[in-house]
C-alpha positions in Angstrom: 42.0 -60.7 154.1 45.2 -59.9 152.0 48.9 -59.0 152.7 51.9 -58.9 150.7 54.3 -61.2 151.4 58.1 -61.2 149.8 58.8 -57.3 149.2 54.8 -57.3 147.5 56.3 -59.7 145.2 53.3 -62.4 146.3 49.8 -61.8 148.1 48.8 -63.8 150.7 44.8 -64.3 150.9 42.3 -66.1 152.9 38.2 -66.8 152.6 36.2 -68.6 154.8 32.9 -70.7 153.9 30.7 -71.0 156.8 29.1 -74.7 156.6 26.9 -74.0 159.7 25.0 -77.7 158.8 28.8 -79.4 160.5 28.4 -78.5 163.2 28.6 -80.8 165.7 29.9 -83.5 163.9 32.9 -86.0 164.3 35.6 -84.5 162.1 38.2 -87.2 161.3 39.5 -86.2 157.9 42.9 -84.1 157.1 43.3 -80.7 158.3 44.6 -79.4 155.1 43.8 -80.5 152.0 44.5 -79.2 147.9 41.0 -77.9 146.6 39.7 -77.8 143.3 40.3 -74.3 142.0 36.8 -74.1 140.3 35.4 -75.1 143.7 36.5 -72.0 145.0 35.8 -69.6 142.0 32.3 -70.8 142.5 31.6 -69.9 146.0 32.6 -66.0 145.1 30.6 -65.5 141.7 28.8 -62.2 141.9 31.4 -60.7 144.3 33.7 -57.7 144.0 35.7 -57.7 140.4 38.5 -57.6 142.8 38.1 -60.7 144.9 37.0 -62.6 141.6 40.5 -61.6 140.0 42.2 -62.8 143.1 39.9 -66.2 143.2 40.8 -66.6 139.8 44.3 -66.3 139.6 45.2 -68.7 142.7 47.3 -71.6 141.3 47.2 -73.8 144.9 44.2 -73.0 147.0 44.2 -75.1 150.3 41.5 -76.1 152.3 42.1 -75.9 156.3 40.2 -77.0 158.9 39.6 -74.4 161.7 37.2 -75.5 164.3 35.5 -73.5 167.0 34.2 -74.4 170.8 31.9 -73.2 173.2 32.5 -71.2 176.1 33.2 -73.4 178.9 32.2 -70.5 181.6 
């Protein structure tokens, strides 16, 4: 997903990696945390030219924790 921010000035973007083998487990770390900008170059090589330049370009990228739960009906 992407939005300008600041009159277009800045983008804003945000990607997911699904780690489906978590689930389940304790989480005790930090909910945010700086990440490796080759890390995250790496999980998008082959996509859109687009999303690459994007990827590629990010100075800061953050990693934060969202978690999910079951339906408790």
């Amino acid at each position: 997903m992407v939005y300008l921010i600041s009159h277009g000035h800045f983008i804003n973007f945000v990607t997911f990696e699904m780690c489906p083998h978590k689930e389940g487990m304790h989480f005790g770390g930090p909910w945010v945390t700086n990440v490796d900008p080759l890390y995250v170059t790496s999980l998008f090589q082959g996509w859109e030219k687009d999303v690459c330049e994007l990827i590629q370009v990010h100075q800061q990228p953050l990693d934060e924790k969202h978690l999910h739960s079951q339906c408790l009906l």
